[in-house]
C-alpha positions as CSV (number, residue, x, y, z in Angstrom):
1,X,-107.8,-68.4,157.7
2,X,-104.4,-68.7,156.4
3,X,-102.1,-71.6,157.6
4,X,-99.7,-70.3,159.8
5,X,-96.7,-71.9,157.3
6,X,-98.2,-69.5,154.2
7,X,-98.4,-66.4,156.7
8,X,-96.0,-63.6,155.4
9,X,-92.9,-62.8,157.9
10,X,-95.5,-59.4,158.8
11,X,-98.5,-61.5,159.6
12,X,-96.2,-63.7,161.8
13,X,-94.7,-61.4,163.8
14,X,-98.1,-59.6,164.2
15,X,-99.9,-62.5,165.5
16,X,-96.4,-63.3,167.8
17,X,-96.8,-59.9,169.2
18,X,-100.2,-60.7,170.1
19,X,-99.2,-63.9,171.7
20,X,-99.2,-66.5,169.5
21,X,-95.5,-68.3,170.3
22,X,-96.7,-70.7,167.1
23,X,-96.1,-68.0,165.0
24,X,-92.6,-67.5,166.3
25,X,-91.8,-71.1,166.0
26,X,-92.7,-71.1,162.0
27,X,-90.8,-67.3,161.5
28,X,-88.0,-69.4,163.4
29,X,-88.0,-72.7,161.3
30,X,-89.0,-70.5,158.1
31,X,-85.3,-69.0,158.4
32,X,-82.9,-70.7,161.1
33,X,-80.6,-72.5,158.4
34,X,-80.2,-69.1,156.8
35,X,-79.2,-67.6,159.5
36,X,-77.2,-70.4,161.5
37,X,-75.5,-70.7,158.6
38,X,-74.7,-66.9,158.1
39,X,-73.1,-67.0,161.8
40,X,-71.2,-70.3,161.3
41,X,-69.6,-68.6,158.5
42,X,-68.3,-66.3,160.1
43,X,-66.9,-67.6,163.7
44,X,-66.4,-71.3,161.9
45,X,-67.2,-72.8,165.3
46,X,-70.1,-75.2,165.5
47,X,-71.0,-74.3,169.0
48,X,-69.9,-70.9,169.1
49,X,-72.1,-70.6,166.3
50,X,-75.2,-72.1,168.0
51,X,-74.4,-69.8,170.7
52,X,-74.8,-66.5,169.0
53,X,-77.8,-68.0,167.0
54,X,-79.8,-68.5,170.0
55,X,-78.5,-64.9,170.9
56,X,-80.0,-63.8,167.8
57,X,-82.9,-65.1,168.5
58,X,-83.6,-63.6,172.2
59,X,-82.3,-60.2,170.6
60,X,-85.0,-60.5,167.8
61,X,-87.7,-61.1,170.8
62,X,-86.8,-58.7,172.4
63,X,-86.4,-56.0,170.0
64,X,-90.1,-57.1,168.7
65,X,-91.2,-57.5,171.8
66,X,-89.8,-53.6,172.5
67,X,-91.9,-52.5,169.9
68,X,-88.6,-51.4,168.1
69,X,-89.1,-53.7,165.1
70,X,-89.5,-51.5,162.3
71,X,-91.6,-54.0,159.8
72,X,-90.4,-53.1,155.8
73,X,-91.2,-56.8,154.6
74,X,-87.5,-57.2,156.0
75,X,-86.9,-59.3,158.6
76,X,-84.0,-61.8,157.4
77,X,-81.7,-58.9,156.1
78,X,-82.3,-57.7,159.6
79,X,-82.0,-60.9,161.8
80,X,-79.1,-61.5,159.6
81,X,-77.4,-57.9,160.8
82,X,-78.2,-58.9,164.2
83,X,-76.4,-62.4,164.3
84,X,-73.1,-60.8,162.0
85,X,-73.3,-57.4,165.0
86,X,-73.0,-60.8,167.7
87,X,-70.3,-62.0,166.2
88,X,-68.3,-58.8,165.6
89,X,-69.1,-58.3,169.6
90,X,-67.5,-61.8,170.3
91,X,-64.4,-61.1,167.6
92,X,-64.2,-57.8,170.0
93,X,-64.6,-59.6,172.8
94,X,-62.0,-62.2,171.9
95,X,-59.5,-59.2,171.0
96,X,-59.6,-57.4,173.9
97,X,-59.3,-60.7,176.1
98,X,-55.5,-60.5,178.5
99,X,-53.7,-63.4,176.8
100,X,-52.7,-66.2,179.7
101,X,-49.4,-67.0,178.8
102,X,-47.4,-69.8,180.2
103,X,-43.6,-69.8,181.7
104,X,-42.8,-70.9,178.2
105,X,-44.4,-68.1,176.3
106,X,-47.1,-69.9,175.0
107,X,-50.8,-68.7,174.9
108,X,-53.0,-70.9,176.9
109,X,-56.0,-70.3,174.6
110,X,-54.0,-72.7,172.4
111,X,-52.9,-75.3,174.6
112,X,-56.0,-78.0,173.9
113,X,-56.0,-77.4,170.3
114,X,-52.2,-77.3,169.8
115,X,-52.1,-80.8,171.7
116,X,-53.4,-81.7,168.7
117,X,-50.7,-81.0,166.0
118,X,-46.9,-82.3,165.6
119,X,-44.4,-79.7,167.4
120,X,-43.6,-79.0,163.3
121,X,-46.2,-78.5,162.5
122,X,-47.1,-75.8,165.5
123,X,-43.9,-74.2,164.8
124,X,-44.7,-74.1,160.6
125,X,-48.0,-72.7,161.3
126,X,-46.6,-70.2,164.2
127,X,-43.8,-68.6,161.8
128,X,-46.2,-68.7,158.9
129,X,-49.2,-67.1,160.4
130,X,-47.1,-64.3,162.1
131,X,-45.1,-63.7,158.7
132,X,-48.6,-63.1,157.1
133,X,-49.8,-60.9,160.0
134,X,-46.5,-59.0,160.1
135,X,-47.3,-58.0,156.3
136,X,-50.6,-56.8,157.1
137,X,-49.3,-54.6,159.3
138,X,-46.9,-52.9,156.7
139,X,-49.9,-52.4,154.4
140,X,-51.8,-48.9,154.6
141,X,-54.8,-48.5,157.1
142,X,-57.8,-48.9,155.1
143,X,-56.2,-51.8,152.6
144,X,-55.2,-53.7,155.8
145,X,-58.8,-53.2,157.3
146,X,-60.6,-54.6,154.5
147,X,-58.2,-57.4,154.5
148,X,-58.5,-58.4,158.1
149,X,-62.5,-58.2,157.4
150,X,-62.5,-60.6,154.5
151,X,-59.6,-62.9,155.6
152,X,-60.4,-62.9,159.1
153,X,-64.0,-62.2,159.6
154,X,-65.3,-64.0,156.3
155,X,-67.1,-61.1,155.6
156,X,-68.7,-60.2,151.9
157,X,-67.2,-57.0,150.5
158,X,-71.5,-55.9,151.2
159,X,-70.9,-56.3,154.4
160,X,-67.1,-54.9,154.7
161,X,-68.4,-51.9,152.3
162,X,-71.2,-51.4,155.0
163,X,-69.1,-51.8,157.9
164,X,-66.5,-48.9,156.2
165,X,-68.9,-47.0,155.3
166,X,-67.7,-47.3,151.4
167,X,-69.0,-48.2,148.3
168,X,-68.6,-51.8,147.4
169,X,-66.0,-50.6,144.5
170,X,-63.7,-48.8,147.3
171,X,-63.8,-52.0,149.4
172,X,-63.1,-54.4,146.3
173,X,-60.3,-51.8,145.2
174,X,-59.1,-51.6,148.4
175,X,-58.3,-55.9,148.9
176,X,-57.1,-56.0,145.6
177,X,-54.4,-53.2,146.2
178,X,-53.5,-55.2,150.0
179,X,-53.2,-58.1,147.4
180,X,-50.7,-56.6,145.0
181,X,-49.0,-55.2,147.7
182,X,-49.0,-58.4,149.9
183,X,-47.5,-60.6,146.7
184,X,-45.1,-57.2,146.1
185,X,-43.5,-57.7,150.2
186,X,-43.5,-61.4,149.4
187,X,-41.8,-61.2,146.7
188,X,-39.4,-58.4,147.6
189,X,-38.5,-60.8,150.9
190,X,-38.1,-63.9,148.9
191,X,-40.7,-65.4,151.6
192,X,-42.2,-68.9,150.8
193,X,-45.3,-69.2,152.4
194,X,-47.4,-73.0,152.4
């Protein structure tokens, strides 16, 4: 009998579904830094990131568990799509959320982590980060998404091409155009931006 560390990610998840949680553990442990690490590049919070891991995880289970697992010799491509789908649900999430804002105007979201920096600072990163966004905004739809994918989600141009439902090409064609046409408003506006 094969140890349970040179099982393939098949045999493990056969003998999981049969009730062995050891087998679990080692398909866990044989791919929990790539996949940690795949969520923590995207939502750049430590625990956030450990949050939507374990999520991962109890999704994985279940869908297994569901007898929905389709098994192709697969599975990190496809625990990896689950964690990134968990983290577009909390950037959605996060979107859709009713700002709080204070009697000053302020977003209370950012009140602990704005304690944090010098009033100049705040104010520098304010004008600078709504300067950028406003020039997003001018750009056309589908250079403007792939831009907010790649700046703001961290995602490849795989996954933004996926996402779109484009060819890698488009989506690489796309950023490079926002790009130009970024530096062009920037340029046109005499904006300095640090």
């Amino acid at each position: 009998m094969q140890l349970i560390h040179q099982q393939s990610d098949s045999e493990l998840i056969h003998s999981f579904l049969n009730g062995d949680d050891q087998s679990l553990e080692a398909l866990i442990y044989r791919y929990k830094d790539k996949i940690y690490t795949s969520i923590y590049m995207m939502v750049k919070d430590k625990y956030l990131a450990e949050d939507i891991f374990q999520d991962t995880f109890l999704k994985l289970i279940k869908t297994m568990r569901e007898g929905r697992y389709s098994d192709q010799g697969k599975f990190l491509p496809w625990a990896i799509r689950i964690g990134h789908n968990l983290c577009m649900d909390h950037f959605r999430k996060v979107k859709n959320q009713v700002p709080v804002t204070l009697p000053d105007g302020s977003d209370i979201s950012h009140l602990f982590s704005d304690m944090v920096e010098s009033a100049s600072d705040k104010m520098e990163r304010r004008q600078v980060d709504q300067s950028v966004r406003q020039l997003i905004e001018q750009l056309p739809e589908d250079q403007r998404e792939v831009i907010v994918l790649r700046m703001y989600g961290d995602l490849s141009f795989k996954e933004i091409a996926d996402l779109t439902s484009v060819s890698i090409n488009t989506a690489l064609g796309r950023m490079r155009y926002g790009l130009i046409n970024l530096r062009k408003m920037i340029t046109e506006k005499q904006m300095v931006l640090r």
